[in-house]
C-alpha positions in Angstrom: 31.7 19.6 -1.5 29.2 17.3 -2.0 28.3 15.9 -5.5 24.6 14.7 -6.3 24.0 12.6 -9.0 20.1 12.0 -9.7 19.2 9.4 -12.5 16.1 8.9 -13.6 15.4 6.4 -16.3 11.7 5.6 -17.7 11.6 1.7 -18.2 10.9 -0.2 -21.6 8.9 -2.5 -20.2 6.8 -0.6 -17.2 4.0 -3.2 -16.9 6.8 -5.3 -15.4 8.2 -2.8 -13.3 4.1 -2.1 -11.7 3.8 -5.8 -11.3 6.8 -6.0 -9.4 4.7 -3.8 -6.9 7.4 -1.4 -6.8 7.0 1.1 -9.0 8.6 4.7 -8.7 10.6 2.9 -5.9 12.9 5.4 -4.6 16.3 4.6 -3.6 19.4 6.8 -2.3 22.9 5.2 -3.4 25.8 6.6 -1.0 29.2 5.6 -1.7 32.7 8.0 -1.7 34.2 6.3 -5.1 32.0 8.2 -7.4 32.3 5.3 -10.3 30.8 2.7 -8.3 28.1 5.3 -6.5 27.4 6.2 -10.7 27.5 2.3 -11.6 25.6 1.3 -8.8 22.5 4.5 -9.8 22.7 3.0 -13.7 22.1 -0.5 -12.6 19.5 0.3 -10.5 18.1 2.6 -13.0 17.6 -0.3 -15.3 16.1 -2.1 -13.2 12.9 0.6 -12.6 14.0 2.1 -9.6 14.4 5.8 -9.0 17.5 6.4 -7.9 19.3 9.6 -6.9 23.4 9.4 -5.5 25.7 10.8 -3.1 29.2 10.7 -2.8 29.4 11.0 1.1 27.6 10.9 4.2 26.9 14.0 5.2 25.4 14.8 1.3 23.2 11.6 2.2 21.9 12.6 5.3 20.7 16.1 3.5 19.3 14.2 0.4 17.4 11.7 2.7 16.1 14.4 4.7 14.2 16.3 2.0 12.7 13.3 0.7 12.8 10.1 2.4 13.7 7.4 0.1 12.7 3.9 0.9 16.0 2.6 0.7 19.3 3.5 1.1 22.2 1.5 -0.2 25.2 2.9 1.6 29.1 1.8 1.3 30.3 1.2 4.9 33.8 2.8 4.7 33.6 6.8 3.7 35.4 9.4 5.3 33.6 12.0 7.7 30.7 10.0 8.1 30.3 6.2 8.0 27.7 4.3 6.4 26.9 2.7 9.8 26.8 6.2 11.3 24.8 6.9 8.4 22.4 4.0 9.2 21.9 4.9 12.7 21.3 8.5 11.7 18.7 7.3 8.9 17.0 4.9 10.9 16.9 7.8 14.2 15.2 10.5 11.8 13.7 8.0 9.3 12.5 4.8 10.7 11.0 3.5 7.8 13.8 3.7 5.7 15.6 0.4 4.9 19.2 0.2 4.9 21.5 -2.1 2.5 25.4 -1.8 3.4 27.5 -2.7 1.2 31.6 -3.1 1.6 34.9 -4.9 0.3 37.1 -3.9 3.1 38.0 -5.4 6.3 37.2 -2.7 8.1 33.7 -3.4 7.8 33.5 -5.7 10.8 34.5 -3.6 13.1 32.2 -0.5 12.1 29.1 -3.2 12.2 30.2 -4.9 15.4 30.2 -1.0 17.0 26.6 -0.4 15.9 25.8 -4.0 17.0 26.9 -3.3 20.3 24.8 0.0 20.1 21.8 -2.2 19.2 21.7 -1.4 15.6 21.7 -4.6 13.1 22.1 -3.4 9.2 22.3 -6.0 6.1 25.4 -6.3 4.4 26.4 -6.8 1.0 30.1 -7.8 0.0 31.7 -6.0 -3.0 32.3 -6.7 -5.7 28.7 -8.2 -6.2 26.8 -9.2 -9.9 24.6 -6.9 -10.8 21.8 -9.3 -10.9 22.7 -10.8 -7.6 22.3 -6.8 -6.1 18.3 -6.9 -7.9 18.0 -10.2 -6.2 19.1 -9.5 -2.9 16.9 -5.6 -2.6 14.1 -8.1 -4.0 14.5 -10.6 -0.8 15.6 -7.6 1.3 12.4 -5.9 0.8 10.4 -9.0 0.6 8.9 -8.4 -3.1 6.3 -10.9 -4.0 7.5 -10.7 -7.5 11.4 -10.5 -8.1 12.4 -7.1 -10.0 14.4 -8.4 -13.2 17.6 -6.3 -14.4 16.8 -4.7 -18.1 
């Protein structure tokens, strides 16, 4: 069964958040280990995205396919489906979605050197990360002018 968790949080300060150029950005959080999938949303929500959360791959996929988000932020290691067979799905079906991975396991390497050798190349993201280090990296990662801030 597949759990969705959609957050939605209406910033303080939204002149920032339109400045930043990124307003209303829409962003899909996939991870099997529901407190960091929910940690991951309420960071994210703070920091003016809108974010809505899955808890596998498969719940993803569905999500992603009724509305495209613009990125997805997908642990690498989940049962069933993978977040690099995730990727490759996303990125088949929804080219212009941009995909973060994001792991603490060793496992990793072999998942991304398979989708390498597929010619697929994801960014990665080692757990555990700072929250304000995540804002940072989506910010270079989607090449904002303007850095988003964490509220």
């Amino acid at each position: 069964m597949t759990k969705i968790l959609h957050t939605e949080v209406v910033p303080i300060e939204e002149a920032k958040r339109e400045d930043s150029g990124l307003a209303r950005l829409d962003v899909l959080v996939v991870d099997d280990e529901q407190t960091i999938a929910d940690t991951l949303s309420v960071i994210l929500s703070r920091s003016g995205f809108s974010v809505r959360t899955a808890y596998d791959g498969k719940g993803a996929f569905e999500i992603a396919m009724q509305n495209p988000p613009r990125l997805v932020i997908s642990d690498v290691v989940m049962p069933e489906m993978t977040g690099v067979e995730l990727a490759i799905a996303l990125k088949s079906s929804i080219p212009e979605c941009q995909i973060l991975l994001f792991s603490g396991q060793a496992a990793t390497a072999d998942l991304l050197e398979q989708a390498r050798a597929q010619g697929h190349d994801f960014a990665i993201v080692s757990k555990p990360i700072h929250p304000k280090d995540l804002i940072r990296r989506i910010s270079e990662y989607l090449q904002v002018e303007k850095p988003l801030t964490l509220r």
